[in-house]
PAGU-653782 format. One record per residue (C-alpha): residue number from 0; x, y, z. Coordinates in steps of 0.25 Angstrom, whole numbers, always signed. Layout:
BEGIN
{seq=NUM, px=X, py=Y, pz=Z}
...
# end
This chain:
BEGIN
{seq=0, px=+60, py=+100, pz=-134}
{seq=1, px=+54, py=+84, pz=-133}
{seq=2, px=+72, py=+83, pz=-129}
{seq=3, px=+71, py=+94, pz=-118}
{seq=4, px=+56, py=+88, pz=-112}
{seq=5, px=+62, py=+72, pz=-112}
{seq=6, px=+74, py=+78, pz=-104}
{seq=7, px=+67, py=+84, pz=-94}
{seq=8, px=+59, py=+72, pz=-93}
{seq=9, px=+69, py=+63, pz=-90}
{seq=10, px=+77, py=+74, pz=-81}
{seq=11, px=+62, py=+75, pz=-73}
{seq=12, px=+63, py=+60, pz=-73}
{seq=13, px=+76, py=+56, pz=-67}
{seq=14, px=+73, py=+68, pz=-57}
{seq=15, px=+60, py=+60, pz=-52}
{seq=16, px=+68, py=+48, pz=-50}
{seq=17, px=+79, py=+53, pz=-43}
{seq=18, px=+71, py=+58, pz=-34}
{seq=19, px=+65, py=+46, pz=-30}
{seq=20, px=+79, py=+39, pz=-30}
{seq=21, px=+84, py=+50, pz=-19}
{seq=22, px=+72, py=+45, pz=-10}
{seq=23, px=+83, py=+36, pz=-2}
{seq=24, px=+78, py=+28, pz=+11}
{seq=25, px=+87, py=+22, pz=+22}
{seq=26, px=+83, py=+10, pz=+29}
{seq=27, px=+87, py=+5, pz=+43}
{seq=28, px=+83, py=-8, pz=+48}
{seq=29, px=+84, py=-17, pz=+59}
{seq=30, px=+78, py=-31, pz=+54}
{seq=31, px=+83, py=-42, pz=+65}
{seq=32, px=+70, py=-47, pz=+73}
{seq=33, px=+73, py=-55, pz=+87}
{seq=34, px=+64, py=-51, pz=+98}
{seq=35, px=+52, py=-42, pz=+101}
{seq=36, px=+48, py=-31, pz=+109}
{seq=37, px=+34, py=-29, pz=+116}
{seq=38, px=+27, py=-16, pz=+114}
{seq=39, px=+17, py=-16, pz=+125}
{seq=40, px=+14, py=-7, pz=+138}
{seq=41, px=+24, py=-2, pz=+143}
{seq=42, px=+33, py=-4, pz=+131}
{seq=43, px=+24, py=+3, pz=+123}
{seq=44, px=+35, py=+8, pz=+108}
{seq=45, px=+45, py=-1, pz=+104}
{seq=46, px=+54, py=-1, pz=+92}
{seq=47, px=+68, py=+5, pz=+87}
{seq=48, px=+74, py=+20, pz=+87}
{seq=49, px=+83, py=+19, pz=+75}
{seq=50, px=+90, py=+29, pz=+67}
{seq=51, px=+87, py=+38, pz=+57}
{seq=52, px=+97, py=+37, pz=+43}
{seq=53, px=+102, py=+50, pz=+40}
{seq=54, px=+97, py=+56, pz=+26}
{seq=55, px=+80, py=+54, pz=+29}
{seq=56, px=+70, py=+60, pz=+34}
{seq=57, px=+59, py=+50, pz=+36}
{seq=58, px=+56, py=+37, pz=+40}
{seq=59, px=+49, py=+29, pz=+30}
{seq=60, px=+44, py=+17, pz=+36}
{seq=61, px=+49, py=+8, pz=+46}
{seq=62, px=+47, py=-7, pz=+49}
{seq=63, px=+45, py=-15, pz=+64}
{seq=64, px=+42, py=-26, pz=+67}
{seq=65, px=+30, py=-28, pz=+76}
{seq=66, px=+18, py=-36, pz=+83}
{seq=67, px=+5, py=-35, pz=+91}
{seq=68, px=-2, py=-20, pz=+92}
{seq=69, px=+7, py=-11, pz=+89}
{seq=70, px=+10, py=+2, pz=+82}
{seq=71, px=+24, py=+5, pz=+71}
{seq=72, px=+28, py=+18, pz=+78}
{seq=73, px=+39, py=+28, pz=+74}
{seq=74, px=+45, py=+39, pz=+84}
{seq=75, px=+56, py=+50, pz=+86}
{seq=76, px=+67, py=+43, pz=+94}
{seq=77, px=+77, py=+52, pz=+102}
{seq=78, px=+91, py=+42, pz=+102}
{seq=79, px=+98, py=+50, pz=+112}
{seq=80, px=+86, py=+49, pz=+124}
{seq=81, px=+81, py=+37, pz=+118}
{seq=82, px=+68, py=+42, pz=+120}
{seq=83, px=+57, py=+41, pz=+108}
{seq=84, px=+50, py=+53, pz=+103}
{seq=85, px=+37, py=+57, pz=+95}
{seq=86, px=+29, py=+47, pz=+86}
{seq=87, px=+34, py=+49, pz=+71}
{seq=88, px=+25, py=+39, pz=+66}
{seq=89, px=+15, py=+28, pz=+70}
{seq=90, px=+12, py=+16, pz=+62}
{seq=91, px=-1, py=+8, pz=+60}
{seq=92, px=-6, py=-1, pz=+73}
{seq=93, px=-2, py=-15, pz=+72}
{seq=94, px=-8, py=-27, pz=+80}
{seq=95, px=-6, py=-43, pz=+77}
{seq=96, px=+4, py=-52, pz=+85}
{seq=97, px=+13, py=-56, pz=+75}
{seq=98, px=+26, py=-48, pz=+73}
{seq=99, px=+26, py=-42, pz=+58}
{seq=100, px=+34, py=-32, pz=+52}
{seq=101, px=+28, py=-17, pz=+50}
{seq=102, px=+32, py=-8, pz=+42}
{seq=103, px=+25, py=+8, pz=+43}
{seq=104, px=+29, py=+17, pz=+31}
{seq=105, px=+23, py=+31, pz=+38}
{seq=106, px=+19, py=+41, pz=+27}
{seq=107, px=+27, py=+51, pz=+23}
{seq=108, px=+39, py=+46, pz=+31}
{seq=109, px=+41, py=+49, pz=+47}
{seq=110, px=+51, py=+61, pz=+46}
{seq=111, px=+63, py=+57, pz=+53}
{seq=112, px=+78, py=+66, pz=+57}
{seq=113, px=+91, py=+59, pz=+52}
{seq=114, px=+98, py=+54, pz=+63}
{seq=115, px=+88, py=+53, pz=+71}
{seq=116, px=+82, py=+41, pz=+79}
{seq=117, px=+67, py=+36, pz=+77}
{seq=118, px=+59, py=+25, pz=+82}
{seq=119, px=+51, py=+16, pz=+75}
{seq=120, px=+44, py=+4, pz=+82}
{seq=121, px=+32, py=+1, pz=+89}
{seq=122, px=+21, py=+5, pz=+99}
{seq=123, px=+9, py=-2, pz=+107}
{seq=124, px=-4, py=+1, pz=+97}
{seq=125, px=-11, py=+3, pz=+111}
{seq=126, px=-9, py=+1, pz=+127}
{seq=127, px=-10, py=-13, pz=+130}
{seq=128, px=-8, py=-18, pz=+116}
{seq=129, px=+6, py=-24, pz=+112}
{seq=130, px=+15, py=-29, pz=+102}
{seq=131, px=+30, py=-33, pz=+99}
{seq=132, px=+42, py=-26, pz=+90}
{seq=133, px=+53, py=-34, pz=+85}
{seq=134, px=+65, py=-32, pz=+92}
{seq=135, px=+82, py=-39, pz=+90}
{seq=136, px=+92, py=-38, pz=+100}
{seq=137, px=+106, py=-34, pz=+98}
{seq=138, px=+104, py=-21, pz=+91}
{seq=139, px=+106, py=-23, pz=+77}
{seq=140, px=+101, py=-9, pz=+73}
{seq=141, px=+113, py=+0, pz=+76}
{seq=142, px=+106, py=+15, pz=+76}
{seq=143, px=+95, py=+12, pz=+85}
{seq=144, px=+87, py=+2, pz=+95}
{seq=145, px=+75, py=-4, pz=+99}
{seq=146, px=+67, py=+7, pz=+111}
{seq=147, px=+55, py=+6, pz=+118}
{seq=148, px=+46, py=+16, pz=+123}
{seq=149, px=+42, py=+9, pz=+137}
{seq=150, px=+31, py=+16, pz=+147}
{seq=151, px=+35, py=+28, pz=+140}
{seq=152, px=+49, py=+29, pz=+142}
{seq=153, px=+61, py=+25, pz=+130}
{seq=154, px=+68, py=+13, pz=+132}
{seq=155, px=+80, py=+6, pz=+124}
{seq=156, px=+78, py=-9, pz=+119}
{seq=157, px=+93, py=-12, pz=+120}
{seq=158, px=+99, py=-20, pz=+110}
{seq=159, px=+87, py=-22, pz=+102}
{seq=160, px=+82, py=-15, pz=+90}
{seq=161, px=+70, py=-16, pz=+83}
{seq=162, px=+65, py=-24, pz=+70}
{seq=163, px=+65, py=-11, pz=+60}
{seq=164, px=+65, py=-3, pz=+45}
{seq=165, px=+64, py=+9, pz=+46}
{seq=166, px=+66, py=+15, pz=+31}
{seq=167, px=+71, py=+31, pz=+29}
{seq=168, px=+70, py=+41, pz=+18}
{seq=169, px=+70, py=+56, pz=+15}
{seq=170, px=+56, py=+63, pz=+16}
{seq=171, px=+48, py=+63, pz=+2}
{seq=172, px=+51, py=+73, pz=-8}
{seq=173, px=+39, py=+75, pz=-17}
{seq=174, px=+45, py=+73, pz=-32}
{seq=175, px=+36, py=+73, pz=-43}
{seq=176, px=+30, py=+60, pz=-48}
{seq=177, px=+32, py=+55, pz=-63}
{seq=178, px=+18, py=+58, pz=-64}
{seq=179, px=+19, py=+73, pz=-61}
{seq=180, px=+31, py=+73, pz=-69}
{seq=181, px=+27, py=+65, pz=-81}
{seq=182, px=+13, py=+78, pz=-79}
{seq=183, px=+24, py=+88, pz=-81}
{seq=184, px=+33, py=+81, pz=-93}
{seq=185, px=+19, py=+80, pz=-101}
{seq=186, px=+18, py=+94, pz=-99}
{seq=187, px=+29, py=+98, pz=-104}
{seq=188, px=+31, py=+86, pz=-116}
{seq=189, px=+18, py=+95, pz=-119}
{seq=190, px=+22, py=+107, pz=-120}
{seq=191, px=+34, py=+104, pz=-126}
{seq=192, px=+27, py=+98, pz=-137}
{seq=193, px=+19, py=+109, pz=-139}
{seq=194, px=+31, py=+119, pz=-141}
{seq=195, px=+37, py=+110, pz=-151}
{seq=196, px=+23, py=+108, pz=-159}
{seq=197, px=+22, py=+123, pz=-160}
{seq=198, px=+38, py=+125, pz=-162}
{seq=199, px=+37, py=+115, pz=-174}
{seq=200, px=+23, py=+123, pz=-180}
{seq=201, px=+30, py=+135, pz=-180}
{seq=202, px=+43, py=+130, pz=-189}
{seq=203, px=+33, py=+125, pz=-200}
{seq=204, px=+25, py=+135, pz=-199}
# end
């Protein structure tokens, strides 16, 4: 009985694990700095479209780096019209002159289609505020570009990319804590104890 409830155990175990191991993420980076690029009127979102990896379903954080008032942004990103689509995500305001590196985890993950392009960058927090995201020339991320959204209408940024991580995975799967599984083991150590007390009054009886 103790033999049966010790296997399960450690079956239960190594199922908890392996799960967690199978949560796999992809990463795609970009990390050269060289020149920036004003986000102001007129060039109101700036930042990179870039590729999703195949095998993942959302978009666990992403990295810029930025200055002055404005706002980490994430949007749909159509690679054939070049043209940006709906906001996926928005990040928390920013403001300060000096350029620092911003990293936005979104809760939950944005959901994103593999194979797909996204964007992740930057927009003014406001009209008439500005700020600067951090560019290098000679396009050293092959599977996408730097784009900008001014006046309203898509632009390319030739040649340049955008500082950038940008960290994939699959979308959670709820699997039960060691905590709920330790609940349920005592359950059974319990009962299996029981049964073998009684088994064992029963033969001296």
């Amino acid at each position: 009985m103790y033999r049966t409830i010790l296997t399960a155990f450690a079956a239960l175990i190594v199922v908890a694990f392996a799960a967690a191991a199978n949560a796999q993420t992809v990463t795609v980076q970009q990390t050269q700095t060289g020149s920036t690029a004003s986000i102001l009127d007129g060039f109101q979102t700036r930042g990179e479209a870039l590729l999703v990896p195949n095998g993942v379903t959302r978009l666990q954080q992403f990295t810029v780096r930025l200055a002055g008032n404005v706002t980490p942004v994430v949007r749909a990103y159509d690679n054939t019209t070049k043209v940006m689509g709906a906001v996926l995500h928005t990040g928390a305001p920013r403001s300060g002159a000096a350029a620092d590196v911003v990293t936005v985890i979104p809760a939950g993950g944005v959901a994103v289609t593999p194979g797909s392009y996204i964007f992740i960058g930057a927009t003014q927090n406001a009209a008439g505020q500005s700020g600067t995201i951090e560019l290098r020339a000679g396009n050293p991320y092959q599977d996408g570009e730097a784009v900008d959204l001014r006046n309203g209408a898509d632009a390319q940024l030739t040649g340049y990319d955008a500082y950038f991580f940008a960290t994939f995975g699959p979308e959670a799967t709820p699997v039960p804590t060691l905590s709920e599984w330790a609940m349920i083991l005592f359950g059974l150590t319990l009962a299996g104890g029981a049964a073998l007390y009684i088994q064992r009054r029963r033969l001296t009886a």
